[in-house]
C-alpha positions in Angstrom: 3.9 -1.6 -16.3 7.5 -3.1 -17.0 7.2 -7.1 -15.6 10.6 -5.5 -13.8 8.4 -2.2 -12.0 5.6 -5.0 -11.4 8.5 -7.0 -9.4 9.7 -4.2 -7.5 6.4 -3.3 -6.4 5.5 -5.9 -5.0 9.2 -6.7 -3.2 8.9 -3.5 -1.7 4.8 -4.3 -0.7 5.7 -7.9 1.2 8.7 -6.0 2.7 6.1 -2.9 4.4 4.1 -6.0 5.2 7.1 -7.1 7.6 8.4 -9.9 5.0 12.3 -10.5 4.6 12.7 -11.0 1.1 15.2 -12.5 -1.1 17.0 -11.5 -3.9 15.3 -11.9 -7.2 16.2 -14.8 -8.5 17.3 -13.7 -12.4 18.7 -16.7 -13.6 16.5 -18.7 -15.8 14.7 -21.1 -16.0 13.4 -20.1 -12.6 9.7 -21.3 -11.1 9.6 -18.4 -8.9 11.0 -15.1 -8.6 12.1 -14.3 -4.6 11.3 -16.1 -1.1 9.8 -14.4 1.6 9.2 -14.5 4.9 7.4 -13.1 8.0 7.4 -15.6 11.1 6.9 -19.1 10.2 5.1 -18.3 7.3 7.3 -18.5 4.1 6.1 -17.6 0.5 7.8 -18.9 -2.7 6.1 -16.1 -5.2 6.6 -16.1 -9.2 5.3 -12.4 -10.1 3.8 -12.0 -14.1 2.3 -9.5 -16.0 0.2 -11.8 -17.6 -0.6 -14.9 -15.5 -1.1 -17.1 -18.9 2.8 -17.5 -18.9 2.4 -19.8 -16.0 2.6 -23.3 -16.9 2.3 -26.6 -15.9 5.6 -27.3 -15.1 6.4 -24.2 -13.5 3.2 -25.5 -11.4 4.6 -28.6 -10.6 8.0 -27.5 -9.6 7.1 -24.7 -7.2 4.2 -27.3 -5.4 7.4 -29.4 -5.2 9.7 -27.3 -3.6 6.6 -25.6 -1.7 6.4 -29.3 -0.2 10.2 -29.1 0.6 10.6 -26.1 2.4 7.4 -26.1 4.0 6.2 -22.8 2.0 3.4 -21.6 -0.1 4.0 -21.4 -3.9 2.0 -18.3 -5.1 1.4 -16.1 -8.1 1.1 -12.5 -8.3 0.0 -11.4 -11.9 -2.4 -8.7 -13.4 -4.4 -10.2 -15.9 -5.3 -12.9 -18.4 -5.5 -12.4 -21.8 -9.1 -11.8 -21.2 -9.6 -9.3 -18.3 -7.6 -7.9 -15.4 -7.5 -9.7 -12.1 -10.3 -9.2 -9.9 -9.6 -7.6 -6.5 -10.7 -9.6 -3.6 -10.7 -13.1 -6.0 -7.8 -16.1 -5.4 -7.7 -17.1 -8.8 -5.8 -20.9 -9.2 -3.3 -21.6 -11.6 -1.7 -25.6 -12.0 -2.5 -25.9 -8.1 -0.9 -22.9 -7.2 -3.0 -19.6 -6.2 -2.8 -16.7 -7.9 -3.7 -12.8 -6.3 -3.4 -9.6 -8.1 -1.4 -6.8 -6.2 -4.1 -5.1 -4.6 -5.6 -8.9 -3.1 -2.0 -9.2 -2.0 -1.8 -5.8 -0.4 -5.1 -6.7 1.2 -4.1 -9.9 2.9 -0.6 -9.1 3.7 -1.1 -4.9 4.2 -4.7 -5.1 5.9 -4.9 -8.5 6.6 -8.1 -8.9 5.0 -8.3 -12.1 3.1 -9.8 -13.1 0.0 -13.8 -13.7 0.0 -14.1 -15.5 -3.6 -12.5 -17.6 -5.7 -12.5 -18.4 -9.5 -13.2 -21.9 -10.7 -14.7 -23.1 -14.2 -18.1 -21.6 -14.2 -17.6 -18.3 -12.5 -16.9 -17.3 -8.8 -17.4 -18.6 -5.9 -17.5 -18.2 -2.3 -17.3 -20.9 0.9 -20.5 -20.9 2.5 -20.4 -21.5 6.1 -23.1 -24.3 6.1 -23.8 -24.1 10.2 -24.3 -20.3 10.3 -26.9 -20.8 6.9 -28.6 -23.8 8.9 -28.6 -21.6 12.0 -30.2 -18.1 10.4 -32.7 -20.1 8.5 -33.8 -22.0 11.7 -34.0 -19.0 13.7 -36.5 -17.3 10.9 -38.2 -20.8 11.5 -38.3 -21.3 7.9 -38.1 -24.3 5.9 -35.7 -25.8 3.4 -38.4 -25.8 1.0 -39.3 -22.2 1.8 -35.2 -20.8 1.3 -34.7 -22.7 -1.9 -37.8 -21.2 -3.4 -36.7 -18.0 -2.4 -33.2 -18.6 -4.1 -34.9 -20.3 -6.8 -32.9 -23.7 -6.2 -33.9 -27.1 -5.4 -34.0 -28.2 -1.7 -31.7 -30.3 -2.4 -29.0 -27.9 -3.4 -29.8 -26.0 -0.1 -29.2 -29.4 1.7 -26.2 -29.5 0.3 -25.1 -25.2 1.0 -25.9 -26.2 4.8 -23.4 -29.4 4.5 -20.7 -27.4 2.9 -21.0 -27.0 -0.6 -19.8 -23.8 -2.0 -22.1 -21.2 -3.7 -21.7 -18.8 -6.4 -21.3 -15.5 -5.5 -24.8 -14.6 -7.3 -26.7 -17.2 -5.3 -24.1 -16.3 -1.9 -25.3 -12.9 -2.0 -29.4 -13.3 -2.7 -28.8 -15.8 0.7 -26.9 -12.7 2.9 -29.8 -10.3 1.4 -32.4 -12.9 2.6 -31.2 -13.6 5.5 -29.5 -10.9 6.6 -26.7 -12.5 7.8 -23.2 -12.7 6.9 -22.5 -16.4 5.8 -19.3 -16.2 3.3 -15.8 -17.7 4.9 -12.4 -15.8 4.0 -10.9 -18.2 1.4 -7.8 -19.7 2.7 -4.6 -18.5 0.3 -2.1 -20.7 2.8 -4.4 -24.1 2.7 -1.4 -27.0 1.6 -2.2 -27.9 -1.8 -2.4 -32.0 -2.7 1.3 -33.4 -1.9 2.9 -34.2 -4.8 5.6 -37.1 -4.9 9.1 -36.5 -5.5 9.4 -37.9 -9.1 6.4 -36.4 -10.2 6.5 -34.9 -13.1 10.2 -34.2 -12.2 13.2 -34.2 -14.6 15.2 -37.8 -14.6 18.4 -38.3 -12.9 20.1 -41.1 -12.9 22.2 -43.2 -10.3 25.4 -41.7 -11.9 24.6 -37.5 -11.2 27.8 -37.7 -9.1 26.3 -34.7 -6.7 23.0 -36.5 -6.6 24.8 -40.1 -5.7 27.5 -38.4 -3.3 23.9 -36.7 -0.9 22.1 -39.5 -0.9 25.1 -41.7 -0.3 26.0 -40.0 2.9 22.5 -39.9 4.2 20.2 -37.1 2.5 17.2 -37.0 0.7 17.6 -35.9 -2.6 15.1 -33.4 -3.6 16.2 -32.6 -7.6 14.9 -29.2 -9.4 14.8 -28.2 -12.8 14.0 -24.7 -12.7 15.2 -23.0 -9.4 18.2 -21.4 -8.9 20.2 -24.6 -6.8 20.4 -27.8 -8.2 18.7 -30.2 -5.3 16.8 -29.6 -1.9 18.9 -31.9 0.7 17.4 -32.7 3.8 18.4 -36.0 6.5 16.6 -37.3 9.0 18.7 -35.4 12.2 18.0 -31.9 11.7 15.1 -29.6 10.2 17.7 -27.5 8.4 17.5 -28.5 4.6 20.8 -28.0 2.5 20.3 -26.1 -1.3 23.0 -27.5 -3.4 24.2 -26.2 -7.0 26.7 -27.7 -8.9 28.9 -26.4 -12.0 31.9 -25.3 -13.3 33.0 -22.2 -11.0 32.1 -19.1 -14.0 30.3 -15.7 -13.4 27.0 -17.4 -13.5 27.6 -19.7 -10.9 28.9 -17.0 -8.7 25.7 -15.5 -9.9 23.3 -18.5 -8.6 25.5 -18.9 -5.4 25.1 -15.5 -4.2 21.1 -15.9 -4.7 21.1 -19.5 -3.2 23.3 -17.3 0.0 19.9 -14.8 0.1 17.4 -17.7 -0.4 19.2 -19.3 2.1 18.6 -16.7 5.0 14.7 -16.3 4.0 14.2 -20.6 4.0 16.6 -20.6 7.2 18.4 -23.9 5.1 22.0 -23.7 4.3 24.0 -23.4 0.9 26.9 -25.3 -0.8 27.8 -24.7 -4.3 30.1 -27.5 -5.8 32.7 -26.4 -8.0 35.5 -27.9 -10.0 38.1 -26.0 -8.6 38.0 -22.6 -6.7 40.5 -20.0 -4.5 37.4 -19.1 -2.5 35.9 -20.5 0.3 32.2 -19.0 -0.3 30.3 -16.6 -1.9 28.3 -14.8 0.5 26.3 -17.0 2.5 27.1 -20.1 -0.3 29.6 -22.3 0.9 32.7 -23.2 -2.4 33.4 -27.0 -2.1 35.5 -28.5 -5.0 34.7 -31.9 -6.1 37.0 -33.9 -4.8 36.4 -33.2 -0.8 32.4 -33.7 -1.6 33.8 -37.0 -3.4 35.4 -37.8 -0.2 32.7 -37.1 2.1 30.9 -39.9 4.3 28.4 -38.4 6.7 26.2 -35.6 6.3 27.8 -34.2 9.8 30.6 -33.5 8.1 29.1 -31.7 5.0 27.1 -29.4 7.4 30.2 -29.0 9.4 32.2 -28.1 6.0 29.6 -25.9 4.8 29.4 -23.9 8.0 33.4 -23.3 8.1 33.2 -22.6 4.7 30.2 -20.2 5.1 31.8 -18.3 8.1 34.7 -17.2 6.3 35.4 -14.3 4.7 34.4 -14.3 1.2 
């Protein structure tokens, strides 16, 4: 399958599964390939053939923004160079999880969610330590007794009942023992370890005019290096964050302003695109500002108040 079929599949799967979904973002770089949304949840989702491709850096940057926007980075792929993607298994890639198709039509389709997860050594599953405690009580059977039937150490049973995870081997010998179901869904949405702003990130230095000019009036500057908008802006009076790009006004800036417009609606934050010079007011959704008015600019009232004439007028 074409990496542009896989896309389209699965666009048009988080859309039966009531998500409004953005534009693809084909610009490159890029960290991830559309937004969606359905509710308050909001998914930032890079979609590969082979899930290898991801990197690091990729990693980092869609944790990042995942932080900003207050979405889940994800990865939907169909293999490794090794094997195809299990069904039913959230695989983790850089910090970021990674589902084939049919695990994603599962949890967004069926809403059945993952049981097992991969980690170095194999699979796994979370075992819920009070319901294992609780079944083996009931059988009024010891530690000792359950751990020689598993053919583990009391101790590692100890630890099962405090919350250590099992592997799915020794999960499933415990469920046939005690007939009982003791395996937790895996959490896909669970916030990944915060990352700071600079980590990792791209330098920019005091003298980025568009950088300065934000966090002069008030914003906290957010900067990317591989979506489609240049920063993530957000102040301290209003949950709305701001995506800004900024270039010369040429075909592929129109290009990245009228995907920052769709990104926009799905991340409910607003676009501006700053320009050089331009006879428009926006593209789309994306509101034109030419340098010189941003230059001018001394309160972040005022940009929001800009951008939204700009936005509102016919483009």
């Amino acid at each position: 399958m074409s990496r542009s079929a896989l896309v389209g599949n699965v666009t048009a799967m988080l859309e039966d599964a009531g998500f409004l979904v953005s534009e693809r973002c084909a610009v490159r770089p890029k960290s991830f390939d559309v937004a969606a949304r359905r509710d308050d949840s909001l998914l930032l989702v890079k979609i590969l053939g082979n899930i290898d491709a991801f990197d690091g850096r990729t990693g980092i940057e869609m944790r990042r923004l995942g932080g900003f926007l207050d979405a889940t980075p994800m990865v939907i792929g169909l293999r490794t160079r090794d094997e195809d993607l299990k069904p039913g298994v959230m695989y983790l890639r850089h910090g970021v999880p990674v589902l084939s198709p049919d695990t994603a039509l599962d949890l967004f389709v069926e809403d059945v969610p993952p049981m097992i997860y991969a980690a170095p050594g194999g699979l796994y599953v979370n075992i819920d330590g009070k319901v294992l405690a609780d079944e083996r009580e009931d059988r009024d059977w010891s530690l000792g007794r359950l751990a020689t039937e598993l053919g583990v150490s009391r101790r590692t049973v100890s630890k099962y009942e405090d919350g250590m995870n099992a592997s799915v081997e020794v999960a499933a010998r415990m469920e046939d023992l005690l007939d009982a179901p003791l395996a937790n869904p895996v959490d896909v949405f669970e916030s990944p370890e915060a990352l700071a702003d600079d980590d990792e990130a791209e330098s920019h230095s005091a003298e980025d005019s568009l950088v300065a000019v934000l966090t002069r009036v008030g914003f906290n500057v957010h900067p990317t290096t591989r979506a489609p908008f240049t920063t993530v802006s957000e102040d301290d009076g209003t949950a709305e964050n701001v995506l800004t790009g900024n270039s010369a006004f040429t075909p592929t800036a129109e290009k990245r302003a009228r995907i920052m417009s769709s990104l926009g609606t799905v991340t409910r934050t607003r676009s501006v695109y700053v320009v050089d010079r331009s006879k428009r007011d926006a593209v789309e959704g994306t509101a034109l500002i030419e340098r010189e008015e941003i230059d001018a600019i001394r309160d972040p009232d005022d940009l929001r108040d800009l951008i939204q004439e700009r936005a509102e007028e016919p483009a």
